[in-house]
C-alpha positions as CSV (number, residue, x, y, z in Angstrom):
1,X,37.1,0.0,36.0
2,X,35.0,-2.8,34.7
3,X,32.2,-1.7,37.2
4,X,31.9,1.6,35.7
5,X,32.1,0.3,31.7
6,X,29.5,-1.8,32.7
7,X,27.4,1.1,34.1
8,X,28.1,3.1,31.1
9,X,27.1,0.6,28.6
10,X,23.3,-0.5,30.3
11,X,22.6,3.3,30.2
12,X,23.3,3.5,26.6
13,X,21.0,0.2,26.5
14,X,16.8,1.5,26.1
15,X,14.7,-2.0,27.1
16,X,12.3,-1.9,24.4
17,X,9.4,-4.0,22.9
18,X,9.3,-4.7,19.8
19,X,5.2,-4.3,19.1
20,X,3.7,-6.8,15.9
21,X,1.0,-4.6,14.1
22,X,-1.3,-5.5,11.5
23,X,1.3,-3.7,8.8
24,X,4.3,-3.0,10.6
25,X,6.3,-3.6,13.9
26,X,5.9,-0.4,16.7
27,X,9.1,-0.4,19.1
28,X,8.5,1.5,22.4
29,X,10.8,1.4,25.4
30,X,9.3,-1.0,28.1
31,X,8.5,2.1,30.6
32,X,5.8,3.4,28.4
33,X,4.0,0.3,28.7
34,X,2.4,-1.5,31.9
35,X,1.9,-4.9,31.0
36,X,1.1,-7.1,27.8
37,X,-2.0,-9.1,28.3
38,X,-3.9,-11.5,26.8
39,X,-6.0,-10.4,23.8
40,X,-9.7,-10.6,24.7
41,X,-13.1,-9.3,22.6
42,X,-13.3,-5.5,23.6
43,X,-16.5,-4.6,25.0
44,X,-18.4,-1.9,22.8
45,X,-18.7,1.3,23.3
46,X,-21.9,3.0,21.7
47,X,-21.7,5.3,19.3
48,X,-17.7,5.5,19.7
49,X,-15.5,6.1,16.6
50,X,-14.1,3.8,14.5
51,X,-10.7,3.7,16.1
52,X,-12.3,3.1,19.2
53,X,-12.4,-0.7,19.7
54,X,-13.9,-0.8,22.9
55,X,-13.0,-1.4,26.7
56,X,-10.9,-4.1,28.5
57,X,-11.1,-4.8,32.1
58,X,-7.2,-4.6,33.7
59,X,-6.7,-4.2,37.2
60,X,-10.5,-3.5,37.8
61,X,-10.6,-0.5,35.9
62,X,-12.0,-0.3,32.4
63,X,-9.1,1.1,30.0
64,X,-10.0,2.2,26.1
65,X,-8.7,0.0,23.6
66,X,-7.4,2.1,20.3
67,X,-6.6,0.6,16.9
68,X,-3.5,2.0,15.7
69,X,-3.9,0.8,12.4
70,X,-7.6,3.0,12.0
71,X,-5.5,6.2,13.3
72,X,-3.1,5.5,10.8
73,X,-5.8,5.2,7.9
74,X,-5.4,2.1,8.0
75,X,-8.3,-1.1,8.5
76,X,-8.3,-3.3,11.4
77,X,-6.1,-6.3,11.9
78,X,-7.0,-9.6,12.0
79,X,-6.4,-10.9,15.7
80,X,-5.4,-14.3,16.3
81,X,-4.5,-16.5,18.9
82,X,-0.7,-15.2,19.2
83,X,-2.6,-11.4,19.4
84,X,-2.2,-9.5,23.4
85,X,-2.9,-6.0,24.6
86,X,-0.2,-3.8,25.0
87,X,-1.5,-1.6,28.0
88,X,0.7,1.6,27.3
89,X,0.8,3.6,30.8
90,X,-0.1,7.6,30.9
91,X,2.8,9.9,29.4
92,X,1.4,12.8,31.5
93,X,-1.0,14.5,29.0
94,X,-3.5,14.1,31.9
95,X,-4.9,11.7,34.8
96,X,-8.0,11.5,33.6
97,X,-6.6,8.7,31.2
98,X,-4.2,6.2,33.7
99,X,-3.8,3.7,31.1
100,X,-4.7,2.8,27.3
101,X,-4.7,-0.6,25.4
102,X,-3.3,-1.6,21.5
103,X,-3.8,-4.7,20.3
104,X,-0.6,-6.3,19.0
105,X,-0.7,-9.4,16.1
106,X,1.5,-11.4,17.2
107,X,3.5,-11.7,20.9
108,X,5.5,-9.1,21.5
109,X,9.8,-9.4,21.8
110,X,12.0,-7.7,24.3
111,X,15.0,-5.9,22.4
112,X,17.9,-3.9,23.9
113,X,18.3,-0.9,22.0
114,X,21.6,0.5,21.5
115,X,22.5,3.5,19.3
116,X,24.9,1.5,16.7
117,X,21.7,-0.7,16.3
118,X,19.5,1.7,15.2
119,X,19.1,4.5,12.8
120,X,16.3,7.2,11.7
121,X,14.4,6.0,8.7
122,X,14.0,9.3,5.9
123,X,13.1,7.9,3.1
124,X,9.3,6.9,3.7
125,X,6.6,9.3,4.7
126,X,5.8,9.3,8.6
127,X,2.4,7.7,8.5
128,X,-0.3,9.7,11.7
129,X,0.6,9.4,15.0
130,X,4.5,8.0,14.0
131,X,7.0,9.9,15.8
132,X,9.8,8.4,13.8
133,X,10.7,5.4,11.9
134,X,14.0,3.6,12.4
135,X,15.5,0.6,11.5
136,X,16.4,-1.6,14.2
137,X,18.8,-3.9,13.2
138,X,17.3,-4.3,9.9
139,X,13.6,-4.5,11.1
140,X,11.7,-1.3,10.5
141,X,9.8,0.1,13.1
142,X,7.6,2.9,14.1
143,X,8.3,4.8,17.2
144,X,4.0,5.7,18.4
145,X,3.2,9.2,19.3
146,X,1.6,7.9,22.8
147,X,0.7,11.5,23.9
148,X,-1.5,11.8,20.6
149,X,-2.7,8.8,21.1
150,X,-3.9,9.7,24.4
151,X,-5.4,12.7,23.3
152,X,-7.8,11.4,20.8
153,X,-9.0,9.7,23.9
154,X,-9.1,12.6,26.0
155,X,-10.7,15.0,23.3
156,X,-13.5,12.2,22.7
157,X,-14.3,11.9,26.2
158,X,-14.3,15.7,26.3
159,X,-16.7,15.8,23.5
160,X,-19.1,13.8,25.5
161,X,-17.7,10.1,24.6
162,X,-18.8,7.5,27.3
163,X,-15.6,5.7,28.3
């Protein structure tokens, strides 16, 4: 019987990360994202948008880096030395992008989301590519559109954007 309240509960349990942004904290569930990295100067890409920080080299292939912050209407963060990459893997929007960085600012925390510990945030405006906002045991938190995300990259490759 204990067996099977234990299987019950870890499936109500969503391994997450809690993201630091520039502004705010982004919590994604550890799936969506590959590895965290060290942070690194992005190489430029020329004549890219301004969201478009650049390119990182991770496993020998060159992956897009994309301020969140910029796509928000937001300006860029200041990185510092607790700063990383959060390489968020492909939600299926296409295989033509595998993978996709974010800087974080700041290291990045592993939470165990259960449902009593967090709730839907209504009472602020969803900012661009926010799915939702909760409150995560009393830390607020946008959950990232990753497939939007992903197709701002797709749609400026597709527009003839070298990346």
């Amino acid at each position: 019987m204990k067996a099977k309240a234990a299987l019950e509960q870890r499936a109500l349990d969503i391994p997450s990360l809690i993201l630091p942004m520039s502004e705010h904290f982004m919590l994604a569930p550890t799936v969506s994202i590959a590895e965290i990295v060290s942070y690194h100067r992005p190489a430029p890409v020329q004549d890219s948008p301004d969201w478009l920080l650049g390119t990182i080299e991770w496993r020998k292939q060159s992956v897009p880096v994309v301020s969140l912050e910029v796509l928000r209407g937001e300006a860029v963060g200041d990185v510092g030395q607790k700063s990383r990459f959060a390489v968020f893997n492909n939600t299926g929007v296409s295989e033509d992008l595998p993978f996709f960085a974010v800087p974080t600012y700041g290291i990045p925390r592993l939470s165990r989301v259960q449902e009593a510990s967090i709730h839907e945030v209504t009472n602020v405006a969803l900012k661009p590519f926010e799915r939702i906002r909760v409150d995560l045991e009393g830390e607020i938190c946008a959950i990232p559109d990753v497939a939007a995300m992903e197709q701002v990259i797709l749609d400026f490759r597709r527009n003839g954007g070298k990346i």
